[in-house]
NUPA-436344 format. One record per residue (C-alpha): x, y, z. Coordinates in steps of 0.02 Angstrom, whole numbers, plus 50000, padded with zeros to 5 digits. Layout:
BEGIN
+-------+-------+-------+
!    px !    py !    pz !
+-------+-------+-------+
!     X !     Y !     Z !
...
+-------+-------+-------+
//
This chain:
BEGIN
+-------+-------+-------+
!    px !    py !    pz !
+-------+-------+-------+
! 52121 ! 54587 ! 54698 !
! 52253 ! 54448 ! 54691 !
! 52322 ! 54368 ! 54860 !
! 52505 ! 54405 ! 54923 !
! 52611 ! 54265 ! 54872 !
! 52673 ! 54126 ! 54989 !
! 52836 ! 54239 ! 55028 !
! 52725 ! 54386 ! 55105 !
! 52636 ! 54245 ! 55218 !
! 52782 ! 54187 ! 55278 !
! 52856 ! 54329 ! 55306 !
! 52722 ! 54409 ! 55391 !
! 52699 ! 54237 ! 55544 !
! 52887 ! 54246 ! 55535 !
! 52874 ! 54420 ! 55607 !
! 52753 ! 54377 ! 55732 !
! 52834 ! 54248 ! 55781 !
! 52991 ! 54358 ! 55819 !
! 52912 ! 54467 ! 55909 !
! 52815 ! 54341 ! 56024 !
! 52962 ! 54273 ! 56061 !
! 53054 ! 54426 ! 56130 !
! 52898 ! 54480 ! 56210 !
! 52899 ! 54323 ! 56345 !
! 53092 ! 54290 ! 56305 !
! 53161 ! 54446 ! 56338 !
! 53043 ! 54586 ! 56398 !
! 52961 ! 54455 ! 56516 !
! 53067 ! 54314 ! 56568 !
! 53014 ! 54361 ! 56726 !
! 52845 ! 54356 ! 56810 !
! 52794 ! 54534 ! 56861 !
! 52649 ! 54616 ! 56890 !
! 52609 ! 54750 ! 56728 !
! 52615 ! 54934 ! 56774 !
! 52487 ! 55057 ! 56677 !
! 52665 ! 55147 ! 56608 !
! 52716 ! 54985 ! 56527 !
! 52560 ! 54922 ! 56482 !
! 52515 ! 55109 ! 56365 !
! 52708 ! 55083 ! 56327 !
! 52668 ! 54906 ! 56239 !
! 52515 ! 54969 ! 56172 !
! 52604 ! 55101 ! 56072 !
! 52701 ! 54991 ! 56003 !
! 52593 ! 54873 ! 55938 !
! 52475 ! 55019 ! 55868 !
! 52617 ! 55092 ! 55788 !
! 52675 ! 54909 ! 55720 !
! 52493 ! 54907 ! 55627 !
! 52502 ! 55055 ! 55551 !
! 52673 ! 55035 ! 55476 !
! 52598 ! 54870 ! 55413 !
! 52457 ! 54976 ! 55336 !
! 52569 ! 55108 ! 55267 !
! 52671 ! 54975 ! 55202 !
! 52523 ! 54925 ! 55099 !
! 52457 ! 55075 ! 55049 !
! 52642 ! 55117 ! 54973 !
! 52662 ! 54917 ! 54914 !
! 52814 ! 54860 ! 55010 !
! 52687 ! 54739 ! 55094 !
! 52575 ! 54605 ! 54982 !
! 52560 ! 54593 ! 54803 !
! 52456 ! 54715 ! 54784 !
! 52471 ! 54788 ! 54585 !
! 52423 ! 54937 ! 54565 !
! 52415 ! 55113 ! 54672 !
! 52224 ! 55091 ! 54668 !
! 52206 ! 54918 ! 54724 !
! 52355 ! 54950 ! 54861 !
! 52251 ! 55098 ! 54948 !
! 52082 ! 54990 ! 54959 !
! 52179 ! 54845 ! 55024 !
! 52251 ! 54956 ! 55166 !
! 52069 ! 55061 ! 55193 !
! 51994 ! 54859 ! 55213 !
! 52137 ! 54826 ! 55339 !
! 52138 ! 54982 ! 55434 !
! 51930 ! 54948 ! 55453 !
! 51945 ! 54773 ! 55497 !
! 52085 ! 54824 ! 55632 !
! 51977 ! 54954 ! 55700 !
! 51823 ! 54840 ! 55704 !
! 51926 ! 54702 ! 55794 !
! 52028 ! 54816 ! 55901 !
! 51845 ! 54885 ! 55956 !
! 51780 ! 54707 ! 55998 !
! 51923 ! 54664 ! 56083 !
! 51858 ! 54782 ! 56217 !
! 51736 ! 54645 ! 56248 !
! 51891 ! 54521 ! 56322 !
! 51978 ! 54678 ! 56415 !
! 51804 ! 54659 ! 56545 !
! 51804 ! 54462 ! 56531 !
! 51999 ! 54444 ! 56576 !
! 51967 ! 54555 ! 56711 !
! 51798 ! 54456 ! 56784 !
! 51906 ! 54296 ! 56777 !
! 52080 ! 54343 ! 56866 !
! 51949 ! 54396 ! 56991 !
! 51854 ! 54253 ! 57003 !
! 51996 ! 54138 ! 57017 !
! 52100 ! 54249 ! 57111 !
! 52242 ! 54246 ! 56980 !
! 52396 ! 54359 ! 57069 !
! 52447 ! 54511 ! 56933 !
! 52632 ! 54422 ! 56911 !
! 52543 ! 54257 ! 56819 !
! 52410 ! 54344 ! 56730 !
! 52531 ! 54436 ! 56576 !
! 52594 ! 54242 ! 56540 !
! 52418 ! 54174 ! 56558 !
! 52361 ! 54296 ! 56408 !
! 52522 ! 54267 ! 56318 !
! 52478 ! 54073 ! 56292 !
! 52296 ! 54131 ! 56275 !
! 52345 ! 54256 ! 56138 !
! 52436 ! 54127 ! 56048 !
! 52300 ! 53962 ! 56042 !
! 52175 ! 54114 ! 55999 !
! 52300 ! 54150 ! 55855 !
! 52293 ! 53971 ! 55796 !
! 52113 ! 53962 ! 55807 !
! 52054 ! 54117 ! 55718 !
! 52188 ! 54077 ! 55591 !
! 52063 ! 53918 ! 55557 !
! 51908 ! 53993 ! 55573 !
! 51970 ! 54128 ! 55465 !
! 52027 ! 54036 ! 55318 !
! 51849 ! 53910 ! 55326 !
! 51749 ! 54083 ! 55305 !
! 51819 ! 54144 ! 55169 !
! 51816 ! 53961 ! 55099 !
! 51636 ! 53967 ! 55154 !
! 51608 ! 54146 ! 55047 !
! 51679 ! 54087 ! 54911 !
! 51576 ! 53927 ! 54879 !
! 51434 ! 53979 ! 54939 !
! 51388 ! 54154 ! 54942 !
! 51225 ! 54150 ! 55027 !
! 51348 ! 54120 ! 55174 !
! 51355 ! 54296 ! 55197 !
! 51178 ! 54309 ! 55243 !
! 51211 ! 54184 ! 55399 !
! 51348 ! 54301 ! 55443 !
! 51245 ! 54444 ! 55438 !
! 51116 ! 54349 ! 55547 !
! 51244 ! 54308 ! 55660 !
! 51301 ! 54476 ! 55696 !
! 51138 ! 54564 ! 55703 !
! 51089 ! 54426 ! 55856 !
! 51249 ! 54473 ! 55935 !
! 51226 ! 54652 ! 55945 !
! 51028 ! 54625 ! 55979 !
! 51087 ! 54525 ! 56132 !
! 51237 ! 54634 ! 56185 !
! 51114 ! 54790 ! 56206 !
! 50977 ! 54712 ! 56280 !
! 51114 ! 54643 ! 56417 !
! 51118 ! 54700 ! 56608 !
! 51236 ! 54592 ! 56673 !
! 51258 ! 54388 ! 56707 !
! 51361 ! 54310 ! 56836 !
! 51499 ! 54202 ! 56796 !
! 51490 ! 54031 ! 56834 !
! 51655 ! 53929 ! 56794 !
! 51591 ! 53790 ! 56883 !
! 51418 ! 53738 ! 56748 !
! 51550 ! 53782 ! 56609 !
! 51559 ! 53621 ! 56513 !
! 51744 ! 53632 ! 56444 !
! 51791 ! 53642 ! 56635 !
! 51686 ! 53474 ! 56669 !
! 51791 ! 53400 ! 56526 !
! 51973 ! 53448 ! 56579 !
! 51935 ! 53397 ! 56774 !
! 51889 ! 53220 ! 56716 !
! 52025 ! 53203 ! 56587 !
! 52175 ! 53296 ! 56707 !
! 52208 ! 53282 ! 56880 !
! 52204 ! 53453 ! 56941 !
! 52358 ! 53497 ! 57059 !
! 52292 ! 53609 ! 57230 !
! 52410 ! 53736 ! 57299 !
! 52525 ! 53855 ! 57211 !
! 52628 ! 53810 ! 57101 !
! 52705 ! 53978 ! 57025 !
! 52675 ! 54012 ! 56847 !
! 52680 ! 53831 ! 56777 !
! 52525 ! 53747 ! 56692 !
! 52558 ! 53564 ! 56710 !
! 52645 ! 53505 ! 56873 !
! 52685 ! 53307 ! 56949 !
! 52610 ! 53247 ! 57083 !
! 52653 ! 53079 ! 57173 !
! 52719 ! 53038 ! 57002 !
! 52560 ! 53086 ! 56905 !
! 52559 ! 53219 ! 56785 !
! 52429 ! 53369 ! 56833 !
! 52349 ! 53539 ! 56783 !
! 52367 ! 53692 ! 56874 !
! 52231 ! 53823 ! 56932 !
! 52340 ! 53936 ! 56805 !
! 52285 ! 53802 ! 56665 !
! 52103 ! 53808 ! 56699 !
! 52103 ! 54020 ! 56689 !
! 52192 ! 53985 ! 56528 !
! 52042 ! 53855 ! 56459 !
! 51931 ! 54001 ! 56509 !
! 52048 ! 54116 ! 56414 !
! 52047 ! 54019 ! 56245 !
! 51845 ! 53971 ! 56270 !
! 51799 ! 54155 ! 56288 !
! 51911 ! 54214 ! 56136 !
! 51820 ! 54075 ! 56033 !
! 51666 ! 54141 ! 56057 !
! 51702 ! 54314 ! 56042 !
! 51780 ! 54251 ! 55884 !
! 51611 ! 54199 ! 55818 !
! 51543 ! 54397 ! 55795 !
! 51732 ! 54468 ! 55764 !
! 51797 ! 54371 ! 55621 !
! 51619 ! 54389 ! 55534 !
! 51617 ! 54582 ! 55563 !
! 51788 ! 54584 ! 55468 !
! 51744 ! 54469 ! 55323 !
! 51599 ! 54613 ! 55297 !
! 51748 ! 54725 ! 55243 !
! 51833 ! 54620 ! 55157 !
! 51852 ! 54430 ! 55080 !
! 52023 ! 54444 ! 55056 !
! 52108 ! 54303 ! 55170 !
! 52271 ! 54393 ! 55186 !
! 52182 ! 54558 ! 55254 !
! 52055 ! 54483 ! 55356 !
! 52182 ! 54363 ! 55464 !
! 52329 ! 54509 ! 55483 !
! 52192 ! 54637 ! 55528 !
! 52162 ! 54511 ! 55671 !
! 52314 ! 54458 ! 55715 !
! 52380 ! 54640 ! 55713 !
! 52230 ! 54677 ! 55843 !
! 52243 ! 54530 ! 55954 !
! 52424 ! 54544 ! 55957 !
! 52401 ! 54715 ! 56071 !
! 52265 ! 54645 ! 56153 !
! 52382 ! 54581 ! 56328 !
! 52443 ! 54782 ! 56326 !
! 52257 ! 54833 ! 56305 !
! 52217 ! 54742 ! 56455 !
! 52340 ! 54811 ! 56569 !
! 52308 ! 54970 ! 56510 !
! 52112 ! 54988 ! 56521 !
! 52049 ! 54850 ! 56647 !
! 52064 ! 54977 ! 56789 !
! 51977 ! 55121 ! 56693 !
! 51869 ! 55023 ! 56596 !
! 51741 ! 55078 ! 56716 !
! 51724 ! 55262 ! 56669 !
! 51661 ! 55206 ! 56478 !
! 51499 ! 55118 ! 56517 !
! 51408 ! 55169 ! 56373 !
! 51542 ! 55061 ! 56275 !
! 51450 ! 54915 ! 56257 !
! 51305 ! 54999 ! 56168 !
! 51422 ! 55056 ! 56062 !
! 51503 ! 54896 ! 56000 !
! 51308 ! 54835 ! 55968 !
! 51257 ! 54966 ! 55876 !
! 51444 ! 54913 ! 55784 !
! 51391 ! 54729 ! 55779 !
! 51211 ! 54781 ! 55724 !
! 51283 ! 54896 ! 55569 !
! 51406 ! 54781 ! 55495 !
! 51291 ! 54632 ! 55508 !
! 51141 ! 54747 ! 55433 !
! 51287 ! 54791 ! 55298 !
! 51291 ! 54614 ! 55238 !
! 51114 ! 54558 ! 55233 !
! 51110 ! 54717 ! 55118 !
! 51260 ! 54680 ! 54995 !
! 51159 ! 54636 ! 54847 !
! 51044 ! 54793 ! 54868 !
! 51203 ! 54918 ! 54903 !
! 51393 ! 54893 ! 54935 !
! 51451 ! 55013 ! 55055 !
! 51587 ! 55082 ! 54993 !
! 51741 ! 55046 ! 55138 !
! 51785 ! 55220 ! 55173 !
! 51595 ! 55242 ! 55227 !
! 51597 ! 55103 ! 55327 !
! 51762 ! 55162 ! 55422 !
! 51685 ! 55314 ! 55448 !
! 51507 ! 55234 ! 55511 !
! 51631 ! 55125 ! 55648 !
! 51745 ! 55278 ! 55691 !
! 51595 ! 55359 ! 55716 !
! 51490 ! 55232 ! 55834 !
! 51648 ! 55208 ! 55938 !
! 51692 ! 55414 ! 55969 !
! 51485 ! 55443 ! 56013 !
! 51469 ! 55303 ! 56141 !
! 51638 ! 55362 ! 56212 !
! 51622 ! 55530 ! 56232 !
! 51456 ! 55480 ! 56277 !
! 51520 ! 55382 ! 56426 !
! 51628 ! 55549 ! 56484 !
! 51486 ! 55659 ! 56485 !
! 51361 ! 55557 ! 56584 !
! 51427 ! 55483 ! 56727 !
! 51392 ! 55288 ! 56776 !
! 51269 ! 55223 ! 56884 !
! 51331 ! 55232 ! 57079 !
! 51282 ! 55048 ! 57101 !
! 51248 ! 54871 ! 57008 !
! 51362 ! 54761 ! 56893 !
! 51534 ! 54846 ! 56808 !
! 51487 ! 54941 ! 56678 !
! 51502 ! 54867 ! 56503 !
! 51535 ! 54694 ! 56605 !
! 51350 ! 54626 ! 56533 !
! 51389 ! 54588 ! 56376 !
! 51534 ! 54544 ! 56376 !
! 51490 ! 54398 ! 56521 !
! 51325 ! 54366 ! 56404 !
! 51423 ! 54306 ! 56268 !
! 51556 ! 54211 ! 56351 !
! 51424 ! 54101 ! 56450 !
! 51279 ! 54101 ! 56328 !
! 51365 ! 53934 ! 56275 !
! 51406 ! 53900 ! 56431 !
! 51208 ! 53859 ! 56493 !
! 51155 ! 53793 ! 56306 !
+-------+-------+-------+
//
């Protein structure tokens, strides 16, 4: 399969770029707090932006793809990566939510705390990205390690029942309070502030340390899962971006009702557990990707209709909250 040429890249973070900019430009220059009917609106759009992207593969006006054959198994590899992503994402939806409650973030900051969020997690998974498929490439045992990785994950994400938060024992917290001065009060939506002359960090700025931390360590079973489908740099990183991009929206939209689907997170291990079982097994059989979408689909429509039908327990941690806080402060204690 050869890799889109430089124009394609460019083209593609040029239209990111565009539309980050109109997002906190233009649709919000102003800090307001994101209705439900805005937030579904927002995620339409951005659904509907990745699937033009994949039609636009499947039909060759995107990539350099030659060939009708090649062209439809790039897009099936996308559309399964951005389904796999899109379903770990759920993972930050409960996170966001545990920290704007935990540091008592008002609803009119928390849209530009995710924007900047959104953005360094771009950058980083960008990196990480590009170093795995590097990785793959020069030394294919790699995959195995992946595998590993993943199959841990999902072990630990359904064995979860729930750990508390504790910002405070977080070690990336410990390093910004002793290398900024940390402003007290409110000061609006601003990150960095001067007081007495001496620049400081906001409360805002800390959530959004917490913001990027979390996504990196999500990032560690996500990226993997995706390289699974695919090694092709170009599909893996706009599968991601694609799903992250909508990921702000998918808060808004879901954090309230998040509640009702707490059979989720078994669902997104068994996920975890499948792909990473699919690439410890890649020498013995290949999967073909159409299987695998269907496998995913699959997991994802069980463990939500699954939720529907039995109803939560009455008391105890927020459903589907225990893995997700597992993973984000398993580093934290280590």
């Amino acid at each position: 399969m050869m890799n889109p040429s430089t124009l394609w890249w460019m083209g593609f973070f040029g239209f990111v770029c565009v539309m980050l900019a109109l997002d906190l430009g233009v649709f919000h220059r102003k800090a307001h707090a994101v209705k439900i009917r805005e937030a579904l609106i927002w995620v339409g759009v951005w659904v509907t932006l990745a699937l033009l992207f994949n039609l636009g593969i499947y039909l060759g006006w995107v990539g350099s793809y030659p060939g009708p054959a090649v062209r439809q198994q790039a897009a099936l590899e996308f559309f399964t990566g951005y389904l796999i992503e899109l379903s770990l994402s759920v993972d930050n939806v409960f996170v966001f939510a545990l920290l704007f409650s935990y540091f008592q973030v008002p609803p009119r900051y928390q849209h530009r705390i995710l924007f900047w969020g959104i953005l360094g997690a771009l950058v980083m998974r960008g990196g990480m990205v590009f170093a795995g498929v590097a990785l793959l490439h020069a030394f294919h045992w790699v995959i195995y390690v992946f595998g590993a990785i993943l199959i841990i994950a999902g072990i630990k994400m359904w064995r979860s029942h729930g750990v508390e938060i504790e910002p405070q024992k977080n070690p990336v917290l410990r390093l910004v309070r002793r290398v900024f001065r940390v402003a007290s009060g409110d000061h609006g939506q601003s990150f960095f502030v001067r007081e007495n002359g001496v620049l400081a960090v906001t409360p805002l700025f800390i959530v959004l340390i917490f913001v990027e931390w979390t996504d990196l360590i999500f990032a560690i079973d996500s990226i993997p899962a995706v390289l699974a489908v695919t090694h092709d740099p170009f599909i893996v990183l706009t599968s991601n971006i694609m799903a992250i991009l909508g990921l702000r929206s998918l808060y808004f939209a879901l954090a309230d009702v998040m509640k009702r689907f707490h059979l989720l997170h078994y669902g997104l291990a068994a996920i975890l557990l499948f792909v990473g079982t699919k690439m410890l097994l890649v020498e013995i059989y290949k999967m073909p990707t159409l299987a695998a979408l269907g496998v995913v689909a699959g997991i994802l429509v069980v463990s939500v209709v699954a939720s529907i039908l039995r109803r939560p327990p009455p008391s105890g941690p927020p459903p589907g909250t225990g893995a997700t806080v597992s993973r984000s402060t398993s580093s934290q204690r280590e």
